[in-house]
C-alpha positions in Angstrom: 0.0 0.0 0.0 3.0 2.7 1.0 4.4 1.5 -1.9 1.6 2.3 -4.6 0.8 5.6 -2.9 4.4 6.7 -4.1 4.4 5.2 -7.0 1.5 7.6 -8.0 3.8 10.4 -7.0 6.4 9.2 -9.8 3.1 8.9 -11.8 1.9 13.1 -11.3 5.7 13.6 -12.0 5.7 12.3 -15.3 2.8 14.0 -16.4 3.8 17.0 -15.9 5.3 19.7 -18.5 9.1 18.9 -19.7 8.2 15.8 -17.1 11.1 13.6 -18.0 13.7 16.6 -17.3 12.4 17.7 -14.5 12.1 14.0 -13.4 16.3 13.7 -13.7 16.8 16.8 -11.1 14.1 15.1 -8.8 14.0 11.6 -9.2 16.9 11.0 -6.4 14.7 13.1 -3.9 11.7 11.2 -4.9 13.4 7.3 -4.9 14.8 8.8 -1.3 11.2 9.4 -0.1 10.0 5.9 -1.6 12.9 4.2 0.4 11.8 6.1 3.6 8.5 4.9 3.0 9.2 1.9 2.8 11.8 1.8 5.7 9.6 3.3 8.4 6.4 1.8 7.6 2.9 3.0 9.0 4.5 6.1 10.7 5.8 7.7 7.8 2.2 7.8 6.2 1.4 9.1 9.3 3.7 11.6 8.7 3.4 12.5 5.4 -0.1 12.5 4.4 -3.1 14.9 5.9 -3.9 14.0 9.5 -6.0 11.6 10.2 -8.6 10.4 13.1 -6.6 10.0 16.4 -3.7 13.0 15.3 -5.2 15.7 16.5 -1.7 17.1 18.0 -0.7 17.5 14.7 -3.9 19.2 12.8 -3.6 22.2 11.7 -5.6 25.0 13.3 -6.6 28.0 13.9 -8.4 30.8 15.9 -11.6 32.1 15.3 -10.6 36.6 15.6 -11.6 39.5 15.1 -9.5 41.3 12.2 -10.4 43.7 9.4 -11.1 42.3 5.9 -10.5 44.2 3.1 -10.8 43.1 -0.8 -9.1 44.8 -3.0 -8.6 45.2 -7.0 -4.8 46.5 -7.6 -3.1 47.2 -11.8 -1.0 49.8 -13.3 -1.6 52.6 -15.7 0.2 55.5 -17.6 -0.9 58.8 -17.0 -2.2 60.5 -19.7 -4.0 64.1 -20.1 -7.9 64.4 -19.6 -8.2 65.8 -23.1 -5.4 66.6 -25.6 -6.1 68.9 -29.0 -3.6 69.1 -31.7 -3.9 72.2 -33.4 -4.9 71.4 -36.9 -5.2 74.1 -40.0 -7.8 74.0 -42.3 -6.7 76.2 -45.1 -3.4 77.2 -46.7 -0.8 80.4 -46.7 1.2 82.5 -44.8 1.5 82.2 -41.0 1.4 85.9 -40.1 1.2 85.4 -36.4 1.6 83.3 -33.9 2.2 84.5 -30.5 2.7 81.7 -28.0 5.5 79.4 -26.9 5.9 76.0 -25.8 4.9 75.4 -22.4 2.4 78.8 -22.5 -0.7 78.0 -20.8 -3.5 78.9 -23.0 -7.3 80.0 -22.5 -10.1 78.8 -24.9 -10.8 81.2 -27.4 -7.4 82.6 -27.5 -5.4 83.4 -30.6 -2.9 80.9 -31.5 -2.3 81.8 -35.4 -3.1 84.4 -37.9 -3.1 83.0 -41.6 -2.7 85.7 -44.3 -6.8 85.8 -45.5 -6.3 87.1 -48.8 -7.0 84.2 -51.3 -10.5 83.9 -48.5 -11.4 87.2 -49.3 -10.9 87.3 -52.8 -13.2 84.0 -52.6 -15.9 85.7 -50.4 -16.1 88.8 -53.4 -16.6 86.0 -56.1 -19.3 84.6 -54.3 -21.1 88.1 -53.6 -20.9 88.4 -57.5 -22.0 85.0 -58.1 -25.2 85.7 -55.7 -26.2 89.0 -57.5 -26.2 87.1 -61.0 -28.2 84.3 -59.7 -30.6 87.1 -58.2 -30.9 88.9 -61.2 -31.7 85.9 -62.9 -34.3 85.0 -60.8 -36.5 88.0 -60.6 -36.5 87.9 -64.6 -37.8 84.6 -64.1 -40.5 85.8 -61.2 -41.1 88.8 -63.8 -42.0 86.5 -66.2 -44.4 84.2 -63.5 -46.3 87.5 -63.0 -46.3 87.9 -67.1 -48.9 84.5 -66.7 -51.7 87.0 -65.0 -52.6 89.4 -68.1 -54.0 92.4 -66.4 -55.6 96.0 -67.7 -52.9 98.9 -68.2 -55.9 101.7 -67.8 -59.6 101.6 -66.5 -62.2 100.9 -69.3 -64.6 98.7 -70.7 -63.4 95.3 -72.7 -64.7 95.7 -76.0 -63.0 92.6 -77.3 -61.7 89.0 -76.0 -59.6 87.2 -78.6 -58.7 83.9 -76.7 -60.7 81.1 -74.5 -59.7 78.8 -71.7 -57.6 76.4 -73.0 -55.9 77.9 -76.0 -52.1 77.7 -76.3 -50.9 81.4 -76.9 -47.4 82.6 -78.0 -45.8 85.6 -76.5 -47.0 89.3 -78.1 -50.7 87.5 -79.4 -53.1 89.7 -78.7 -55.7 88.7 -76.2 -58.3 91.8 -75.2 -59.1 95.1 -77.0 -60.1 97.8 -74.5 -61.6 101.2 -74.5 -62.1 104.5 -71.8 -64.9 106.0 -73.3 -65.8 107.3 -69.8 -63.5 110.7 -71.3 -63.5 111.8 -74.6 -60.9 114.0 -76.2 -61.4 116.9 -78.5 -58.6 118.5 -80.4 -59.6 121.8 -82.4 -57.3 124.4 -84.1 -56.6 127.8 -82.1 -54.7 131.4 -83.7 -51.6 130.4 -82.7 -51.3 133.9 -80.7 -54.5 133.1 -78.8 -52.7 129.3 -77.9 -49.5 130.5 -76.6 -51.9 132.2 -74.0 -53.7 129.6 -73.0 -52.3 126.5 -69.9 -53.0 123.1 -69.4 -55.8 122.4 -67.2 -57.6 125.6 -68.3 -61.2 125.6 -68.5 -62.9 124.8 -72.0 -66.6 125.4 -73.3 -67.1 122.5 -76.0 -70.5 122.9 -78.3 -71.6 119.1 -80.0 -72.4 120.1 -83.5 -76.2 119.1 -84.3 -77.9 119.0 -80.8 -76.0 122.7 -79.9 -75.5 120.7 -76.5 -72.7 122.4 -74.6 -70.6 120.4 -72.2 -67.5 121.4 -69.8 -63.7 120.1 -70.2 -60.2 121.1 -69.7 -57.2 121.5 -71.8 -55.2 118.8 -71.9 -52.2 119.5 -74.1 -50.9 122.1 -76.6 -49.5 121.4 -79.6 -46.3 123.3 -79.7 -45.5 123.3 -83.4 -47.7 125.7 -85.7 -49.4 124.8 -88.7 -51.5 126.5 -91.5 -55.5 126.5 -90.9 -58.1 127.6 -93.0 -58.1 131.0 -95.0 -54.0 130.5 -94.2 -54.4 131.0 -90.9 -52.0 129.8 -88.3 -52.7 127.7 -85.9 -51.9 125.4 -82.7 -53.7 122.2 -81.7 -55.2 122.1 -78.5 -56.9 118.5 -77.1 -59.4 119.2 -74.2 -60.7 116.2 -72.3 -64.5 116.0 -71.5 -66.2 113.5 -68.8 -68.7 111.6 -71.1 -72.6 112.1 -70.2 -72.9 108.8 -72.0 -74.0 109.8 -75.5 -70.9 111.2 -77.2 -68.8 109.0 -79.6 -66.7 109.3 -82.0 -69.3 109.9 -84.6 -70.2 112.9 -82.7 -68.0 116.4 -83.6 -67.8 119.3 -81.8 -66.1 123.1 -81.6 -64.6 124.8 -78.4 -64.2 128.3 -76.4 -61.3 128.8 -74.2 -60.8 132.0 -72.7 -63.6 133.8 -74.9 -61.6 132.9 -77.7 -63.2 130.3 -80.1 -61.4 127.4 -81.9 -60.8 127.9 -85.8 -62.5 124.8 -86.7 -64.4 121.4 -85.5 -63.3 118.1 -84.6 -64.8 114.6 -84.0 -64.5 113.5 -80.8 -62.3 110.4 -80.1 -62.1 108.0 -76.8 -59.5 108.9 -74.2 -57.8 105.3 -74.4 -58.3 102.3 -77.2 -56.2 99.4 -76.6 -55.1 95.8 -77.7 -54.1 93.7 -74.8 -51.2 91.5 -75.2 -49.3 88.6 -73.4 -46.3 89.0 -72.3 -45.6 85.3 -72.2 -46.3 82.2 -73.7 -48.3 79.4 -71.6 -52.1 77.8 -72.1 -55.1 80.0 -70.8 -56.4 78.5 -67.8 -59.0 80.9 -66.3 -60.8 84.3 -67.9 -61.6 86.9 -65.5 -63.2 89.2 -67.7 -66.0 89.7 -69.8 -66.5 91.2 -72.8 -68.1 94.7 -72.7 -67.4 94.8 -68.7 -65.8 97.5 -66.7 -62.2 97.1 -65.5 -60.1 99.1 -63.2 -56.3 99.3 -63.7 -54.5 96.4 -62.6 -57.1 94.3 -63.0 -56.8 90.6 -63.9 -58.5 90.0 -67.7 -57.2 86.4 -67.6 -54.6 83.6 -66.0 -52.1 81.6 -68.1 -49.8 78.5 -66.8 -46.5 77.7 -68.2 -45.0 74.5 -67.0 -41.5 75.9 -68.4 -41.6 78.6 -66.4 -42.4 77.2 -63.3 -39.4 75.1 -64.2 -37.0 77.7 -65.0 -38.2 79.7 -61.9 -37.4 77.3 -59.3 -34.3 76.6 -60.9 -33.4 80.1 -60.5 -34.9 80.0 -56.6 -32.5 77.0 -56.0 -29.5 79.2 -57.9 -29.6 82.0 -55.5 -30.4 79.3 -52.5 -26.8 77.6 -53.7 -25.0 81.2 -53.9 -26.1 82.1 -50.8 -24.5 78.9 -49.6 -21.5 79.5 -51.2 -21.2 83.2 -49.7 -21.8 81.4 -46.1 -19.2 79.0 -46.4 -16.9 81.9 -47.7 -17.2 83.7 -45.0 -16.7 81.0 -42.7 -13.6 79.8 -44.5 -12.2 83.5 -43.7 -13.0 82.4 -39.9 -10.4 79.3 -40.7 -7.2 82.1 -41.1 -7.7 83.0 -37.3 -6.5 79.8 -35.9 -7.3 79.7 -31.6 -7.3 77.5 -28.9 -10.7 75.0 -28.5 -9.8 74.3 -25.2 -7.9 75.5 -21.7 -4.4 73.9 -21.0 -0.8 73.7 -21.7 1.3 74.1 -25.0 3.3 71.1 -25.0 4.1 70.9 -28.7 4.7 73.9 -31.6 6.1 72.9 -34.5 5.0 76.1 -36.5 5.6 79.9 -35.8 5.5 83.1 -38.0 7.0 82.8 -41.2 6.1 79.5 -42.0 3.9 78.6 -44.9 1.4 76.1 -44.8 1.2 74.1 -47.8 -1.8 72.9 -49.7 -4.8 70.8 -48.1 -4.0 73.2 -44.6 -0.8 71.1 -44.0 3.0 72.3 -44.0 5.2 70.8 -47.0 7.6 69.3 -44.3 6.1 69.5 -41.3 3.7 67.4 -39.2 0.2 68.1 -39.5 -0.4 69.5 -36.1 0.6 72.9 -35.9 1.1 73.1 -32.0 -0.4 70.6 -29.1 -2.3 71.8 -26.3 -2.8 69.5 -23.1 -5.5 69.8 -20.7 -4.1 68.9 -17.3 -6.8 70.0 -15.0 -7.0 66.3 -14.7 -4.8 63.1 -15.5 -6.6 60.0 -16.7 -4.9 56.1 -17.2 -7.0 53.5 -18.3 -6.8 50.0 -15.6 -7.3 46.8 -17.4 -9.7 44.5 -14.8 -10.1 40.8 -15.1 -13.6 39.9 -16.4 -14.5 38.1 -13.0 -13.9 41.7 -11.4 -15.3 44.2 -13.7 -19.1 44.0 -12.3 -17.6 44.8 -9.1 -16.7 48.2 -9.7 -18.8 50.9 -10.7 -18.4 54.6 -11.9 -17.9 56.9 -9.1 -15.9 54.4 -6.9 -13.0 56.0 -5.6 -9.3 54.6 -6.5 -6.0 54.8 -4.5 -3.3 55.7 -7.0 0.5 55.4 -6.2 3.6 57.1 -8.2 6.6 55.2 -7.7 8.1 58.4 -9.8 7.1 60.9 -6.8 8.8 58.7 -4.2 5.5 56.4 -3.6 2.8 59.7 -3.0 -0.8 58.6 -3.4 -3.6 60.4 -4.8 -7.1 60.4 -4.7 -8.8 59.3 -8.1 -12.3 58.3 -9.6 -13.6 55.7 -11.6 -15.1 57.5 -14.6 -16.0 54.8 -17.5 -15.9 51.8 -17.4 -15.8 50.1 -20.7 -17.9 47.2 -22.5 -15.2 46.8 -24.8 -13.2 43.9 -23.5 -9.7 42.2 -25.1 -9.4 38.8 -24.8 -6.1 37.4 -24.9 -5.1 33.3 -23.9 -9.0 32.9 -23.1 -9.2 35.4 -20.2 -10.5 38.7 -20.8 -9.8 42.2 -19.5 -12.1 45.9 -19.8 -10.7 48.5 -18.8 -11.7 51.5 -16.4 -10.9 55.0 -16.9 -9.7 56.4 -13.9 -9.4 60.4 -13.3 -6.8 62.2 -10.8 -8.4 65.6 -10.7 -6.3 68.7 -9.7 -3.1 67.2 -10.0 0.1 69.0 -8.6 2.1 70.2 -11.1 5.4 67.6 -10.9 2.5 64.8 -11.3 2.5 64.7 -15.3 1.5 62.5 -18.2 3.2 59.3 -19.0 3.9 58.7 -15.6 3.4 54.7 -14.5 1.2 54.7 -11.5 -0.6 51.7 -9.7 -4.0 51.6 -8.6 -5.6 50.2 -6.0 -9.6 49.8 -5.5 -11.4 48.9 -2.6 -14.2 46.6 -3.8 -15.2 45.3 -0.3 -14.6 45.4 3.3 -15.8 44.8 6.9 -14.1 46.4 10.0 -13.5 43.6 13.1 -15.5 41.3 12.1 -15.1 37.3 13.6 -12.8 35.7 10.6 -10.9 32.3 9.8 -8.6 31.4 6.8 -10.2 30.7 3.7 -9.2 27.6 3.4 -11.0 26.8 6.9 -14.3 26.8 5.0 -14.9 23.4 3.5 -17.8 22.9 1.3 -18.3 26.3 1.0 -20.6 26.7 4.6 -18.7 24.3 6.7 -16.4 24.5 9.8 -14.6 22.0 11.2 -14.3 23.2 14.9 -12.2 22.1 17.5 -14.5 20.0 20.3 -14.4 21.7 23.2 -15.2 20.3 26.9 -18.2 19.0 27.3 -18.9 18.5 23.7 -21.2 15.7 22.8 -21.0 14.0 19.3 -24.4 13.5 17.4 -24.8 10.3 17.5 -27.1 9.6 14.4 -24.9 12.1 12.5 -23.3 10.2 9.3 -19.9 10.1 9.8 -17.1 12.3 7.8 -14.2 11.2 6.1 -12.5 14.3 5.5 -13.4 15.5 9.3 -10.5 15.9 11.8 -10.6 13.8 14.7 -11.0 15.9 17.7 -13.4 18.0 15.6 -17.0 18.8 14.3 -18.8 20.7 11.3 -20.3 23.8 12.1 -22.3 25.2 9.1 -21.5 29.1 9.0 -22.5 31.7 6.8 -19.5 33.5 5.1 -18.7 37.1 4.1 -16.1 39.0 3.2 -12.6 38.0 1.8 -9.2 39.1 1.3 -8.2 36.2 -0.1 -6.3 34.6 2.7 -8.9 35.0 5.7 -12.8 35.5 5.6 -15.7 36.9 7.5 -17.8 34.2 9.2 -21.2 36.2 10.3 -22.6 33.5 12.2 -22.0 29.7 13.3 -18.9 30.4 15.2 -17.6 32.7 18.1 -14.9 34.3 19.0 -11.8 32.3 20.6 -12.9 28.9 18.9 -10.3 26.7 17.0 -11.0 25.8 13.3 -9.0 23.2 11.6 -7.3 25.1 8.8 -5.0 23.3 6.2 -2.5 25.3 4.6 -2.9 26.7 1.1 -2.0 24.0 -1.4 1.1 25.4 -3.3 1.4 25.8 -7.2 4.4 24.1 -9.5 7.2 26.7 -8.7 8.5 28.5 -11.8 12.0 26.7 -11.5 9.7 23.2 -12.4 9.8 22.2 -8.9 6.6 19.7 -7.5 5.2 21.8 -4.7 1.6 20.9 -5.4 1.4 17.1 -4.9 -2.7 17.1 -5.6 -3.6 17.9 -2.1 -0.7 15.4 -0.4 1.4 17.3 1.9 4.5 14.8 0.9 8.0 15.7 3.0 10.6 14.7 0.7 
């Protein structure tokens, strides 16, 4: 029996990585511990293996104590600014200005560079011209949408309508004749010496040949050239207007006093206005507003036309000037690009260009880097903790974080969990997120790229009754020391893996660090708990120091 217990020994051995190696710097220990097996019998198992019933001298124990318990997550990070701009240009050119320094601290808003705006203004005066051609362009085409309502000139009555709803019309056809026979207009010859005395609006007596019927008027106009009247007189025109009673036409004629002077002749009367309506546009009549011997005012719609083209063309226009004013915005804010300033508060850390320097095409400098300068924000310092994915849902944004810089002699600072990421890496089948931590009004030695190590307090309980961890069997059970007067149970089921000398207490855990935990109830202070050391791992050196749970003494 000793002897097939060991030989499983030389079994785990050999089944272990690089076994047969290892095997040649052991094997003489391990053939040692089979010969003292085998020498001393019995009391080397004894010995070597865990105690058993009846060695209760020789279990290991310990004291159930009051101590604190603290869990804690620990990792490293580099420091690294809470936000970092790199100043960027956007347009080409001179540099003109640029009146900071490395390791300024600079206010948001403030000027950083000044980029010679000409080729920007040159652009913002081709787009104003651009916008007033479009403009122009498009009230023709809204004059020409206002061509498709044909209205009256002058007041008067519509003698005539040349077109119907639904005719296709070219520009210039005519559509309407119109008359203002409300006033008639009379011109009669005057002596030329009796005209140059007489004004416009002066008073006129006018006589309708046949009825004798005399009716009032007023000059309108005098002729200004002379010509040769009857008996070879000479003579000047004058036109007097009269308000119509209703009954005079051009068939009727008539003669005229003006001042006690009478005209040198009669004239037929004629009507004040007689006129063909055109359109101004082409299109398809779609509505007549007029009828024919009806009374219009000036301004007055006669009739509607639609032109499909000229809708077209209109809005094309509309979306011209829309596009132009577009192109005049973005002008102008281009010129906004050639004053370059900081977006944020913070530190200069970087400035690779100064006045003088020319920025090369696309906003970047022909042998340069593409940031112009670098600004840090170090109100706070940020490092990002990798946690293992078994840890991650016990920490939380908000929870504060113990931070140590080896750099700065060991100091501590407070910090903050801020994010915590859903974005894990997996790498050899265990994965890692990782929390954003924030160190907010750092001193001024404390600076980015810095390697700190973080330490986060996930649980804890302040003197609480605790055993070690490896005093929990089963997960709820104790095995506790039997103390005087302790009677066995006697229908319990016996134990194998139970101490002698001791009994299972089921206890509810809390707490642990690890190495002890918090027993809330089940035990009391002072009792002794049988507690079996930790089993060690495989050493790095490829040493067997984890023998499956046999505690073997070779």
């Amino acid at each position: 029996m000793k002897l097939r217990q060991n030989n499983k020994l030389f079994d785990r051995a050999l089944a272990l990585p690089d076994a047969k190696t290892k095997l040649r710097r052991f094997a003489p220990r391990i053939i040692a511990g089979v010969l003292v097996l085998c020498i001393t019998g019995g009391a080397a198992v004894h010995l070597l293996r865990k105690p058993a019933a009846g060695a209760s001298d020789l279990t290991p124990s310990a004291p159930v104590e009051r101590r604190d318990i603290i869990r804690e997550l620990t990792g490293v990070g580099t420091l690294a600014p809470i936000n970092q701009y790199n100043v960027t240009p956007l347009v080409s050119g001179n540099v003109l200005e640029s009146s900071f320094e490395e390791g300024d601290k600079v206010k948001k808003g403030q000027m950083l560079y000044r980029i010679d705006p000409a080729e920007a203004q040159k652009g913002i005066e081709d787009a104003k011209i651009a916008l007033s051609q479009s403009q122009m362009s498009y009230r023709q085409q809204t004059d020409g949408l206002s061509s498709l309502i044909v209205k009256a000139l002058r007041g008067g009555m519509v003698t005539a309508l040349h077109v119907g709803v639904g005719d296709r019309i070219e520009a210039g056809a005519k559509v309407a004749s119109m008359r203002d026979s409300a006033t008639m207009l009379l011109t009669v010859p005057f002596n030329a010496a009796d005209a140059d005395r007489f004004s416009v609006g002066q008073m006129a007596q006018v006589t309708v040949a046949g009825s004798f019927e005399t009716v009032s008027g007023k000059i309108k106009s005098i002729d200004a050239a002379v010509t040769v009247g009857n008996g070879f007189q000479m003579v000047k025109n004058v036109t007097i207007s009269v308000i119509n009673p209703g009954a005079l036409s051009p068939s009727a004629s008539a003669s005229a006093v003006i001042g006690g002077v009478a005209s040198s002749g009669s004239a037929a009367f004629r009507y004040n206005d007689e006129s063909e309506i055109t359109a101004q546009v082409s299109g398809t009549v779609v509505s007549i507003s007029a009828k024919q011997g009806g009374l219009l005012k000036a301004g007055e719609t006669i009739l509607t036309l639609s032109s499909e083209s000229l809708n077209s063309q209109s809005q094309s226009a509309a979306l011209a000037v829309r596009s132009a004013e577009l192109t005049l915005e973005n002008a102008n804010k281009t010129l906004q690009n050639y004053n370059i300033v900081s977006p944020i508060e913070g530190t200069v850390v970087t400035k690779n260009i100064k006045a003088g320097d020319t920025l090369g095409q696309q906003g970047t400098q022909s042998s340069n880097s593409n940031a112009m300068a670098v600004i840090y924000d170090l109100s706070s310092l940020v490092f990002n903790l990798p946690l293992n994915e078994l840890d991650i849902n016990v920490v939380k944004v908000g929870q504060k974080v113990q931070v140590k810089v080896d750099a700065l002699d060991g100091r501590t600072f407070a910090g903050v969990i801020i994010r915590r990421s859903v974005a894990g890496n997996t790498d050899k089948g265990t994965t890692s997120y990782p929390v954003t931590v924030r160190v907010d009004n750092p001193p001024e030695e404390l600076l980015p790229g810095m390697n700190v190590s973080a330490r986060i307090e996930v649980a804890r309980a302040d003197q609480v009754l605790a055993v070690p961890v490896t005093a929990v069997q089963y997960g709820d059970v104790v095995y506790v020391k039997d103390g005087p007067g302790y009677k066995p149970d006697a229908d319990a089921q016996p134990d194998p893996a139970q101490p002698a000398g001791y009994h299972a207490v089921k206890v509810t855990a809390g707490v642990t660090d690890g190495t002890y935990i918090e027993i809330k109830d089940g035990l009391s202070e002072g009792d002794e708990v049988y507690a079996p050391a930790a089993e060690p791992s495989v050493p790095a050196d490829g040493g067997f120091s984890d023998m499956g749970g046999e505690n073997f003494m070779v």
